[in-house]
PyMOL Python script that loads the backbone (N, CA, C, O; Angstrom):
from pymol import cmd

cmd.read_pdbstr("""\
ATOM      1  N   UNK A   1      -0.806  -6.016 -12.880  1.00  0.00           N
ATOM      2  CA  UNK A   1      -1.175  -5.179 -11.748  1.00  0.00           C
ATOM      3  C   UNK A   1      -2.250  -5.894 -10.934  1.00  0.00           C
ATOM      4  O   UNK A   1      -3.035  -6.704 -11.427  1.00  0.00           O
ATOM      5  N   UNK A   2      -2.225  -5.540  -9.672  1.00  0.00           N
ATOM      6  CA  UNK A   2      -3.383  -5.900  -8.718  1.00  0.00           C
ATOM      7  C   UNK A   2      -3.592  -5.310  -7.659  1.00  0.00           C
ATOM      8  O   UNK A   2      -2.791  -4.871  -6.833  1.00  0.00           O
ATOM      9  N   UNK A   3      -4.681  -5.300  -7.681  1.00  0.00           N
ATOM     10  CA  UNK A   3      -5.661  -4.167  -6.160  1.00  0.00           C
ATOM     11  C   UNK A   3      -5.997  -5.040  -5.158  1.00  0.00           C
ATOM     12  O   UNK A   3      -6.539  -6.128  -5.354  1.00  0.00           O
ATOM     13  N   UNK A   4      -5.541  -4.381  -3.575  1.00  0.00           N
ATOM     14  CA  UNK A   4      -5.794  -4.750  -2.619  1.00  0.00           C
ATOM     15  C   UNK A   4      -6.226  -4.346  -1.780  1.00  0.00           C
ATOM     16  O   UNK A   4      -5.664  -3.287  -1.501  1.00  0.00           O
ATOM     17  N   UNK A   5      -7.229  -4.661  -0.918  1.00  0.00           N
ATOM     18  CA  UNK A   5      -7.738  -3.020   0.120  1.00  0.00           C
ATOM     19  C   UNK A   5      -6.736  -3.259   0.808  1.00  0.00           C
ATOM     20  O   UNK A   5      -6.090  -4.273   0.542  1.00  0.00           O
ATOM     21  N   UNK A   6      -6.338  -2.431   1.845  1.00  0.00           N
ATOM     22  CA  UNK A   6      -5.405  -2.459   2.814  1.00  0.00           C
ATOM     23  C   UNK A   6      -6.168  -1.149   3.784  1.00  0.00           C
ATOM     24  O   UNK A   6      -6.888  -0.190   3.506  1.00  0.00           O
ATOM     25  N   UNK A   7      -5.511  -1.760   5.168  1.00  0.00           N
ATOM     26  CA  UNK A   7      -5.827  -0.644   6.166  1.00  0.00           C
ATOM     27  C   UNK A   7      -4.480  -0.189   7.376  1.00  0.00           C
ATOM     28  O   UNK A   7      -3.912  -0.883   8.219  1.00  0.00           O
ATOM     29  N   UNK A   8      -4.295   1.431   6.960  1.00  0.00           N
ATOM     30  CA  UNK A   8      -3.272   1.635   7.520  1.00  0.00           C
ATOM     31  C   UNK A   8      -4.260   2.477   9.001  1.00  0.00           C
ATOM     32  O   UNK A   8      -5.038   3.324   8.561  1.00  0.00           O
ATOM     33  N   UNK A   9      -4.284   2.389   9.977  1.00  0.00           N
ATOM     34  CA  UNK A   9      -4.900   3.040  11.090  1.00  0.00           C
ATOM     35  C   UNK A   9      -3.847   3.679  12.276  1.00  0.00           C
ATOM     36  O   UNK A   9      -4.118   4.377  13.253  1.00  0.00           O
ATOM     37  N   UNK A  10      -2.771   3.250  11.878  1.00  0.00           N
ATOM     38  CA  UNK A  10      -2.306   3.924  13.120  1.00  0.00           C
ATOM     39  C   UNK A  10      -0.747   4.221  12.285  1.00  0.00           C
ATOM     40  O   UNK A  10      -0.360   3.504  11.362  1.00  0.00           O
ATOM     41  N   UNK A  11       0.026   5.408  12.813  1.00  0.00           N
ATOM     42  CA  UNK A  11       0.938   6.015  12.845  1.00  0.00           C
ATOM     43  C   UNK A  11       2.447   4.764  12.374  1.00  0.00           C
ATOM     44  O   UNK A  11       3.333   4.858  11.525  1.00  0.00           O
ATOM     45  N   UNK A  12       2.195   3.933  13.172  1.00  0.00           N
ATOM     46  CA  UNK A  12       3.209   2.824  13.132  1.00  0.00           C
ATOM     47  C   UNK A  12       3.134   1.762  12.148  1.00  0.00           C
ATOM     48  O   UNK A  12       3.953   0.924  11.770  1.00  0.00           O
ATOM     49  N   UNK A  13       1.595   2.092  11.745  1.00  0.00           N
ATOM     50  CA  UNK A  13       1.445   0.724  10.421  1.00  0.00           C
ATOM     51  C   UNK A  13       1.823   1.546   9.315  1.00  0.00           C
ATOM     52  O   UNK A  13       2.514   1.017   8.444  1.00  0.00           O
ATOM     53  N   UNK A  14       1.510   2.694   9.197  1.00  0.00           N
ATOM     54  CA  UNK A  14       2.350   3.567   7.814  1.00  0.00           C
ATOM     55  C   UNK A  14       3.549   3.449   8.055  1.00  0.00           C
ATOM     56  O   UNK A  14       4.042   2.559   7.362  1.00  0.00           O
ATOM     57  N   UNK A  15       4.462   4.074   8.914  1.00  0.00           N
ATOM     58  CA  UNK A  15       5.598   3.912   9.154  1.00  0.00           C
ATOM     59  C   UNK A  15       6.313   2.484   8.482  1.00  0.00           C
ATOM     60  O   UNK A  15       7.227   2.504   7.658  1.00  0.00           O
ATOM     61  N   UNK A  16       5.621   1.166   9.083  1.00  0.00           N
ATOM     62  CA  UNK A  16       5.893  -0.241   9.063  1.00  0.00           C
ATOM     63  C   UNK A  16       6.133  -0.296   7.662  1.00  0.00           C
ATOM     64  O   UNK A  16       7.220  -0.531   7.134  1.00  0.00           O
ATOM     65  N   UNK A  17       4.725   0.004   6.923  1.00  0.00           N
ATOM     66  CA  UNK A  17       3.791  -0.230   5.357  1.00  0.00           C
ATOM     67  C   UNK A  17       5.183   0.375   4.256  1.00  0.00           C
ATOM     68  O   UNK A  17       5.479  -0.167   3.191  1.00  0.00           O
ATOM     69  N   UNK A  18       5.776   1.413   4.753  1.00  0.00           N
ATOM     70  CA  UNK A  18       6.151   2.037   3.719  1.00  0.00           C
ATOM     71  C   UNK A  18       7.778   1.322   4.141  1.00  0.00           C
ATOM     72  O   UNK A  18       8.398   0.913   3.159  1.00  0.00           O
ATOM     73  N   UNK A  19       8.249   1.211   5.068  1.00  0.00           N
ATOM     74  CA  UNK A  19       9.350   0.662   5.231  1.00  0.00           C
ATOM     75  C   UNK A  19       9.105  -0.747   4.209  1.00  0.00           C
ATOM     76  O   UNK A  19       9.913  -0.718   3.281  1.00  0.00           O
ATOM     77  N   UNK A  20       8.285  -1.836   4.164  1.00  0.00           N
ATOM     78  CA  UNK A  20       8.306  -2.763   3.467  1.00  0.00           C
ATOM     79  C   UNK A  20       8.020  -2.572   1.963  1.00  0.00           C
ATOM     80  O   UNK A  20       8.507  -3.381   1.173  1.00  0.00           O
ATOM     81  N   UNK A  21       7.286  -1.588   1.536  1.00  0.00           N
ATOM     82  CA  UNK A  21       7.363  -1.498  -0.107  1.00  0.00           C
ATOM     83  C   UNK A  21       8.915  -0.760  -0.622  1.00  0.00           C
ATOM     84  O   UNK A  21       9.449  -1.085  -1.683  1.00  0.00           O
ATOM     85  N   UNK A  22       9.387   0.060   0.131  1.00  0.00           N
ATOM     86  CA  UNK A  22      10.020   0.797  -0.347  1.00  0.00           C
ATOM     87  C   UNK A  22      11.566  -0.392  -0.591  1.00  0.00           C
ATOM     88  O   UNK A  22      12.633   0.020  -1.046  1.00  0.00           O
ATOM     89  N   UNK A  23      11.440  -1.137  -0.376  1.00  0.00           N
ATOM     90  CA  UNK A  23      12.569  -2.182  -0.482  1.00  0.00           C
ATOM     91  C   UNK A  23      12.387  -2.787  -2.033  1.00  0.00           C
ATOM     92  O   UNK A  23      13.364  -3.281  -2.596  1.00  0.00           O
ATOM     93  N   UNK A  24      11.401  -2.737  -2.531  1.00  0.00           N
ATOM     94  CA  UNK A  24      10.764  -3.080  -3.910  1.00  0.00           C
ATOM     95  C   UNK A  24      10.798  -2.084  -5.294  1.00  0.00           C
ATOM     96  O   UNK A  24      10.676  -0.866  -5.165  1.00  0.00           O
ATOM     97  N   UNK A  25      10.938  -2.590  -6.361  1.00  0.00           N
ATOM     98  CA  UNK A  25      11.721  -1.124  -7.062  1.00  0.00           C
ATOM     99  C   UNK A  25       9.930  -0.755  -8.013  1.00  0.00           C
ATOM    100  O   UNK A  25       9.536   0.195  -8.690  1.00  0.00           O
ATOM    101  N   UNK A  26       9.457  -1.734  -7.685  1.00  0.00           N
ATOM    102  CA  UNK A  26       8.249  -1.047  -9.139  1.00  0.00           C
ATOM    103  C   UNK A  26       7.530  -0.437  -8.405  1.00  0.00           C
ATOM    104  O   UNK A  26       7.837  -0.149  -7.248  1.00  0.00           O
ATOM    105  N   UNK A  27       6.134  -0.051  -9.123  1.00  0.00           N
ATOM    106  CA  UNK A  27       5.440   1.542  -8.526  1.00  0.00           C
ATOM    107  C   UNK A  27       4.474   0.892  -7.846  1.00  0.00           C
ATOM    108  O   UNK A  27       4.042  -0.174  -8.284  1.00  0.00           O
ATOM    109  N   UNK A  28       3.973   1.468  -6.618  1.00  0.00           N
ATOM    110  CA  UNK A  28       3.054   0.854  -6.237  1.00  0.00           C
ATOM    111  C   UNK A  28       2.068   2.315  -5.810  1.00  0.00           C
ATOM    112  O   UNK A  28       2.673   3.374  -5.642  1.00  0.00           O
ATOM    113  N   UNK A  29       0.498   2.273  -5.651  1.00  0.00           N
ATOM    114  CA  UNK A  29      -0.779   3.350  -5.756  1.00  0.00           C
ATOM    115  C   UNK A  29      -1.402   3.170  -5.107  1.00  0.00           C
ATOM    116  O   UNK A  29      -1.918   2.072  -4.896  1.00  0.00           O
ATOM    117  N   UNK A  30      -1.697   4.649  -4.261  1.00  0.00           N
ATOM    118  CA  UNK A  30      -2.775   4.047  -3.237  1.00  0.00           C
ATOM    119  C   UNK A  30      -3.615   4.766  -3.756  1.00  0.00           C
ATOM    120  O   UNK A  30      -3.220   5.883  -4.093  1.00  0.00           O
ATOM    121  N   UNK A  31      -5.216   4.370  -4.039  1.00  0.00           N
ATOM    122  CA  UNK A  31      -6.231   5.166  -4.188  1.00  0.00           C
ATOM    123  C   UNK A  31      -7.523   5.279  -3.347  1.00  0.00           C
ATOM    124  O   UNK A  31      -8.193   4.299  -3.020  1.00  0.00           O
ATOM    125  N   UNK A  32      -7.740   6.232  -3.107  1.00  0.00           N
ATOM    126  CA  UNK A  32      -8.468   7.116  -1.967  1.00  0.00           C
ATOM    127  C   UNK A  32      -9.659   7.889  -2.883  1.00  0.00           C
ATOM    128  O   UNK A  32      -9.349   9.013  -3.280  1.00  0.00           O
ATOM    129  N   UNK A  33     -10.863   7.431  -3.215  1.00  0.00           N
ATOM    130  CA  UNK A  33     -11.924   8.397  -3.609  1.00  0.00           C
ATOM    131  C   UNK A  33     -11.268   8.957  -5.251  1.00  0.00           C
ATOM    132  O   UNK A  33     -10.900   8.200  -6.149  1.00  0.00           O
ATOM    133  N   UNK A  34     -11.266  10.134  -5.282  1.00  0.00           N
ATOM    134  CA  UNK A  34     -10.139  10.579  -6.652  1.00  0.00           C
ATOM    135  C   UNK A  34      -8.839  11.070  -6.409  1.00  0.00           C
ATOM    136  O   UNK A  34      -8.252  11.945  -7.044  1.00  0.00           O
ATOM    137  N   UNK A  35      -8.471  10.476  -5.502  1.00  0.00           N
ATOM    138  CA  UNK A  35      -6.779  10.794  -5.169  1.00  0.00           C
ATOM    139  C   UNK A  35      -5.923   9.547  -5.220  1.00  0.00           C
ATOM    140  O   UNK A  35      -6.364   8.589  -4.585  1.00  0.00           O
ATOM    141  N   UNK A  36      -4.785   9.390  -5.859  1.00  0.00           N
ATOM    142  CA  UNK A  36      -4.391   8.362  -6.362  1.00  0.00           C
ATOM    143  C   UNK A  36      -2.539   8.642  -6.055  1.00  0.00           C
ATOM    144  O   UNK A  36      -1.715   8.890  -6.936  1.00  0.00           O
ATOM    145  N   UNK A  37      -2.349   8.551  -5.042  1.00  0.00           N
ATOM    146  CA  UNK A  37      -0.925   8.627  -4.840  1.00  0.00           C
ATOM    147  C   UNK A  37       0.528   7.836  -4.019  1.00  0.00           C
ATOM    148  O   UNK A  37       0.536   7.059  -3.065  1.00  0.00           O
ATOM    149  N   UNK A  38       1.474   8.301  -4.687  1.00  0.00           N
ATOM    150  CA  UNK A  38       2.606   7.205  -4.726  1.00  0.00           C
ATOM    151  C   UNK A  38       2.457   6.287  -3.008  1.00  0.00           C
ATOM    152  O   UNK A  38       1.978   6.801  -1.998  1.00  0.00           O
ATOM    153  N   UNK A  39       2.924   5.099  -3.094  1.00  0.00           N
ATOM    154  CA  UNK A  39       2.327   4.884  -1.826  1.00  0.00           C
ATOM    155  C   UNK A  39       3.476   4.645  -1.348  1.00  0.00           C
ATOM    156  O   UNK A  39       3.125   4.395  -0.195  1.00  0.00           O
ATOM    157  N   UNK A  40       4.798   4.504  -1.340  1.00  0.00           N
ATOM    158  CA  UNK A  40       5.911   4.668  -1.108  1.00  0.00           C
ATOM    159  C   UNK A  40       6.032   6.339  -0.496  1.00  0.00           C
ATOM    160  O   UNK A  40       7.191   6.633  -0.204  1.00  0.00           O
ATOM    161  N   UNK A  41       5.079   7.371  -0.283  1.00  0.00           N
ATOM    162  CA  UNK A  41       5.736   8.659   0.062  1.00  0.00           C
ATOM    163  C   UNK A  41       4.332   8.639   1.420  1.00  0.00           C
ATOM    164  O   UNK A  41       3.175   8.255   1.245  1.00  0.00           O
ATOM    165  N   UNK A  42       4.974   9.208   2.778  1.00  0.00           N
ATOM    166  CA  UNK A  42       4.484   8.857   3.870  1.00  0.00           C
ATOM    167  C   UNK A  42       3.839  10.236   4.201  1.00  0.00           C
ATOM    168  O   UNK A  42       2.846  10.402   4.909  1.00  0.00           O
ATOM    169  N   UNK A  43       4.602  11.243   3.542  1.00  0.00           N
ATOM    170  CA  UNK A  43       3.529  12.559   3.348  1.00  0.00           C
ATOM    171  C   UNK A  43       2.229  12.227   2.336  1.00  0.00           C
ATOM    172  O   UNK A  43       1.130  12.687   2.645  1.00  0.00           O
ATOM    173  N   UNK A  44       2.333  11.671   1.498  1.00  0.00           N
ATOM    174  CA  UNK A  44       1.371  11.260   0.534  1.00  0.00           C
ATOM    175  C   UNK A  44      -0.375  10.700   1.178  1.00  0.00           C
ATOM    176  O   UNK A  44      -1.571  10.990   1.148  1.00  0.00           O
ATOM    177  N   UNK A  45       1.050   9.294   1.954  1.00  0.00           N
ATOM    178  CA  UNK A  45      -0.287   8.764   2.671  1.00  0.00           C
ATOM    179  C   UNK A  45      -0.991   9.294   3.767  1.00  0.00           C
ATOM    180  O   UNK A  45      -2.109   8.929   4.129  1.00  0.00           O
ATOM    181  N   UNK A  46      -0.182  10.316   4.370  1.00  0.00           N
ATOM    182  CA  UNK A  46      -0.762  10.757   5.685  1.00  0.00           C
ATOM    183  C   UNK A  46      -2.135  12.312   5.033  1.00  0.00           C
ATOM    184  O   UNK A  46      -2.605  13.250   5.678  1.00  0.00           O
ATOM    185  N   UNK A  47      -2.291  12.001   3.913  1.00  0.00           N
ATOM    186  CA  UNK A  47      -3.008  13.130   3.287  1.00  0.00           C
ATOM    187  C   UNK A  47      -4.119  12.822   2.621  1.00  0.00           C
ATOM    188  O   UNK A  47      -4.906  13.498   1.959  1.00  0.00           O
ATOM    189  N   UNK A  48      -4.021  11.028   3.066  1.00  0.00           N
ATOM    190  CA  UNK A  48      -5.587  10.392   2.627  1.00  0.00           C
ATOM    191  C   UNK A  48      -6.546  10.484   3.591  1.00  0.00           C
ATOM    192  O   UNK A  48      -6.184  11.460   4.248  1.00  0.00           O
ATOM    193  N   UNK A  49      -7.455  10.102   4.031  1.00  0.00           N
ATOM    194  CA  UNK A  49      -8.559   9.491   5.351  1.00  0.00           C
ATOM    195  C   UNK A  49      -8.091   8.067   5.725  1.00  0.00           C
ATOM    196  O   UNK A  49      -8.558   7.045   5.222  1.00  0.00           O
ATOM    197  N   UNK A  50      -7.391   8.097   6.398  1.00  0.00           N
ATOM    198  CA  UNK A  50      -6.894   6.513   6.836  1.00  0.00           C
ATOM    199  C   UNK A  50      -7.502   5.689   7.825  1.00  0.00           C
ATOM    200  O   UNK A  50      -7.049   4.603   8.184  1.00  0.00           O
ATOM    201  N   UNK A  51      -8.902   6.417   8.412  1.00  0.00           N
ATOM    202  CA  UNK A  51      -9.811   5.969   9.088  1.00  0.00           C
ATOM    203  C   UNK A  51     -10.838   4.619   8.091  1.00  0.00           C
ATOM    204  O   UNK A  51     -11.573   3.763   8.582  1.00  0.00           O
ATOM    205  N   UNK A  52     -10.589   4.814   6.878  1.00  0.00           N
ATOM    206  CA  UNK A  52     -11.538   3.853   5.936  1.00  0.00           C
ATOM    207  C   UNK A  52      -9.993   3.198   5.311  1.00  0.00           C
ATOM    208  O   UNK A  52      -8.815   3.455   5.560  1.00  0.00           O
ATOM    209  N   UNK A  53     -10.853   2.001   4.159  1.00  0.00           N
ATOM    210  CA  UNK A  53      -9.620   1.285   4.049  1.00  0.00           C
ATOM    211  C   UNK A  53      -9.480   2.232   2.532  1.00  0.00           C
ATOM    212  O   UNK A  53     -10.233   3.099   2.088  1.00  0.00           O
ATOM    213  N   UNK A  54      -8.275   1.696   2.009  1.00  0.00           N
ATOM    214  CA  UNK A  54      -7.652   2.392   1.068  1.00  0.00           C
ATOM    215  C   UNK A  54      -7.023   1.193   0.208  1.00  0.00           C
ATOM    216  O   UNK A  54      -6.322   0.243   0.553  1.00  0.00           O
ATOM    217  N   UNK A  55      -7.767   1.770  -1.620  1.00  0.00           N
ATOM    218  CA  UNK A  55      -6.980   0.192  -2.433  1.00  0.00           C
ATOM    219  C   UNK A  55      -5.327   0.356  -2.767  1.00  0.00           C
ATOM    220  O   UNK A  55      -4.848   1.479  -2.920  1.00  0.00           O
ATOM    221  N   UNK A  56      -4.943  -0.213  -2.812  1.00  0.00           N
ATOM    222  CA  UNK A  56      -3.372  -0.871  -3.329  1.00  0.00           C
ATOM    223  C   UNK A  56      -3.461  -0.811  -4.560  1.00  0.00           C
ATOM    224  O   UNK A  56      -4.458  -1.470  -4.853  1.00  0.00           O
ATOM    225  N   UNK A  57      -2.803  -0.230  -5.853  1.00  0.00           N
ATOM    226  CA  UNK A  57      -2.157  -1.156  -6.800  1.00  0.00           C
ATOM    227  C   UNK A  57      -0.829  -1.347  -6.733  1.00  0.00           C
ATOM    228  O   UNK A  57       0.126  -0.571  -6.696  1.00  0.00           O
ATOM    229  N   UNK A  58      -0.976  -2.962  -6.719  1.00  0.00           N
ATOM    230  CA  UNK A  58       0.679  -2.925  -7.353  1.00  0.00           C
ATOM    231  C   UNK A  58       0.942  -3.734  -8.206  1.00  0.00           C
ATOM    232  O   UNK A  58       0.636  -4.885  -8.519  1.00  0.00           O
ATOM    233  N   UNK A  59       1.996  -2.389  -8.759  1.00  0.00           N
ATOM    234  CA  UNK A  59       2.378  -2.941 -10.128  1.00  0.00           C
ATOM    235  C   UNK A  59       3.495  -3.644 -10.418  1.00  0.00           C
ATOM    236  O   UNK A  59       4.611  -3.246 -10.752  1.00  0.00           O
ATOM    237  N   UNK A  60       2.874  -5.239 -10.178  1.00  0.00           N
ATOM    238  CA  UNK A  60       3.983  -6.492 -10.388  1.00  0.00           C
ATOM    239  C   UNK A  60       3.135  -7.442 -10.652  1.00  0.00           C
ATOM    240  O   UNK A  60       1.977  -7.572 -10.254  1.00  0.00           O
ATOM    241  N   UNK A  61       4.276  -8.650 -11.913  1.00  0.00           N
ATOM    242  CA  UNK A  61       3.534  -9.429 -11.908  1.00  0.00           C
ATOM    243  C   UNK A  61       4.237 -11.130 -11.553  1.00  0.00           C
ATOM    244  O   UNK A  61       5.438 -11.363 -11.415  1.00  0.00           O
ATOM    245  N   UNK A  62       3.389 -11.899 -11.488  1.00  0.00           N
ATOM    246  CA  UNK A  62       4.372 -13.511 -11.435  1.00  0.00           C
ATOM    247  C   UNK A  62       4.851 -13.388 -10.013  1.00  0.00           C
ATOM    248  O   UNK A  62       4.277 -12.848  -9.068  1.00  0.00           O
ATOM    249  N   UNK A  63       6.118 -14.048 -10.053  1.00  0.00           N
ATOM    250  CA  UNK A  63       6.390 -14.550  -8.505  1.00  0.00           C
ATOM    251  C   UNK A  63       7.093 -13.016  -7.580  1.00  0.00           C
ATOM    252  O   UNK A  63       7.450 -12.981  -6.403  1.00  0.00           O
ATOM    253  N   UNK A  64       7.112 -11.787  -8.684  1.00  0.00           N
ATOM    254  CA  UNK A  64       7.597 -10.722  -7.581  1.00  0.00           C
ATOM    255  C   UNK A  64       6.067 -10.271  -6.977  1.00  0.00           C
ATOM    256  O   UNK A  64       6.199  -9.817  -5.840  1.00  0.00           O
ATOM    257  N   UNK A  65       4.901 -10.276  -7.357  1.00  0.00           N
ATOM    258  CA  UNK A  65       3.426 -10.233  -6.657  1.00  0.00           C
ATOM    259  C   UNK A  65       3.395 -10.468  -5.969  1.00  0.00           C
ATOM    260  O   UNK A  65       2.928  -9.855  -5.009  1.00  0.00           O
ATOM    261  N   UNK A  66       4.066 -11.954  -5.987  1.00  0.00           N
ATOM    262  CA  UNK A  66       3.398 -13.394  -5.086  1.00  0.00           C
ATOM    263  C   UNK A  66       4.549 -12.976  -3.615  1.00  0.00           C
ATOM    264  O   UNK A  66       4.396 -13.409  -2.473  1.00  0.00           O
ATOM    265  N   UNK A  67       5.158 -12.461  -3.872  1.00  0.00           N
ATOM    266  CA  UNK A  67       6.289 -12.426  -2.807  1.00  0.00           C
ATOM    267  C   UNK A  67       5.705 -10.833  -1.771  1.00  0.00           C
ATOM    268  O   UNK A  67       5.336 -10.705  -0.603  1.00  0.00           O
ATOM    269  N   UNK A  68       5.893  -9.768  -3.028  1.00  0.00           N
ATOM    270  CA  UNK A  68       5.194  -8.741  -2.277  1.00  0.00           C
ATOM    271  C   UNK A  68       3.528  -8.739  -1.657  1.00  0.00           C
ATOM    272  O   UNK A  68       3.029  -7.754  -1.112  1.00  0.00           O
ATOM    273  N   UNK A  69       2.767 -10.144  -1.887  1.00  0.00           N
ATOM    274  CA  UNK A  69       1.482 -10.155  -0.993  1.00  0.00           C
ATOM    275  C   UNK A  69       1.843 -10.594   0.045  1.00  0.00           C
ATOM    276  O   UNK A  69       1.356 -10.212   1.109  1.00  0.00           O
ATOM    277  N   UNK A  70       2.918 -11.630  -0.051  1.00  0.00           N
ATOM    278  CA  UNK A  70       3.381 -12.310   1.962  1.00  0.00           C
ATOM    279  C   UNK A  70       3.650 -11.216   2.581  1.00  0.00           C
ATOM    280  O   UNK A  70       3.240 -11.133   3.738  1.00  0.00           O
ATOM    281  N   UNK A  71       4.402 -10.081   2.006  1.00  0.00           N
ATOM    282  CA  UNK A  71       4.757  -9.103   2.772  1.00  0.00           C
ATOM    283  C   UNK A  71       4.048  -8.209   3.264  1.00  0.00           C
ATOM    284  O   UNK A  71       4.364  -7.687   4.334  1.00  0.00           O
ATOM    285  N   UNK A  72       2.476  -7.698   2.292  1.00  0.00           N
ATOM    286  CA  UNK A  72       1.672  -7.300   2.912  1.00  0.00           C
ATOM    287  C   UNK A  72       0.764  -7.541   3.455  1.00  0.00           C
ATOM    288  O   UNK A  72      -0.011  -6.631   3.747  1.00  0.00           O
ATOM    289  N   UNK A  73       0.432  -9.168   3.890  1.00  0.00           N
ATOM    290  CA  UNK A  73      -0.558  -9.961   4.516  1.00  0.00           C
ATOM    291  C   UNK A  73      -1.377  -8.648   5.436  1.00  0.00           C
ATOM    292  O   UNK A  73      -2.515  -8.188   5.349  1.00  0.00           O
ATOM    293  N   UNK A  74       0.060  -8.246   6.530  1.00  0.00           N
ATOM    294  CA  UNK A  74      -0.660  -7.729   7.571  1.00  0.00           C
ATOM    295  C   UNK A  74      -1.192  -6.141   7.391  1.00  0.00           C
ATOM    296  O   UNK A  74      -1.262  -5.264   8.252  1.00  0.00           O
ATOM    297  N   UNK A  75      -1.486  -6.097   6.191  1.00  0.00           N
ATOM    298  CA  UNK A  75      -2.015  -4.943   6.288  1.00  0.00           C
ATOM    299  C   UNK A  75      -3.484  -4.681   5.428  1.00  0.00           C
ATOM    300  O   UNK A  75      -4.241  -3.712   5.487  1.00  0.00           O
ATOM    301  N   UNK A  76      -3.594  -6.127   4.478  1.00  0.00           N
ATOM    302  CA  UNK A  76      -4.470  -6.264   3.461  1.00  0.00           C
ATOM    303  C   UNK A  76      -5.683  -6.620   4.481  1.00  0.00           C
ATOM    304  O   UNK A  76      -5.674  -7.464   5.377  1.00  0.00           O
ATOM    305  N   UNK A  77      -6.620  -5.832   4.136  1.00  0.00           N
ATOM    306  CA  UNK A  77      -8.155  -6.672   4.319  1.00  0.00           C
ATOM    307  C   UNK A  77      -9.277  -7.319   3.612  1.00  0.00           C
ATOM    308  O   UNK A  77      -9.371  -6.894   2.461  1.00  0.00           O
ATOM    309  N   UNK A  78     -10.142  -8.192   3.918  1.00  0.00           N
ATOM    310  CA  UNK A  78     -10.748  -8.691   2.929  1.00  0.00           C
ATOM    311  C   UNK A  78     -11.926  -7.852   2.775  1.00  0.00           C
ATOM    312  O   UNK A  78     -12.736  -8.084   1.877  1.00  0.00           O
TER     313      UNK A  78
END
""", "prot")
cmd.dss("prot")
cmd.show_as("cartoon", "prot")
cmd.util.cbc("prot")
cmd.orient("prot")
């Protein structure tokens, strides 16, 4: 597993965000303060504060990681 901040801010980067995980079969978590939910569900995410950033887990390891971080370059922050 591995944590990433990510920042979804606008309507179209969730939209985008979830179109690209959902192509991926393992689980992936967004956690928000003590709320910790599927990040594949767009009601889910729209029920965090998406004004701050929000961590990632995802749960993969080896070269399916390495493949699903190119994909989320544009949404990860440092």
């Amino acid at each position: 597993m591995k944590t990433v901040s990510i920042s979804l801010n606008s309507i179209d980067k969730v939209k985008a965000f979830v179109n690209d995980i959902s192509k991926y079969d393992f689980d992936f978590d967004l956690v928000s303060g003590r709320y910790v939910i599927d990040a594949k569900s767009i009601m889910g995410i729209f029920s965090l504060d998406l004004s701050k950033p929000i961590n990632l887990n995802v749960h993969a390891e080896g070269n399916n990681l390495d493949e699903v971080l190119k994909v989320l370059a544009p949404y990860i922050i440092d």
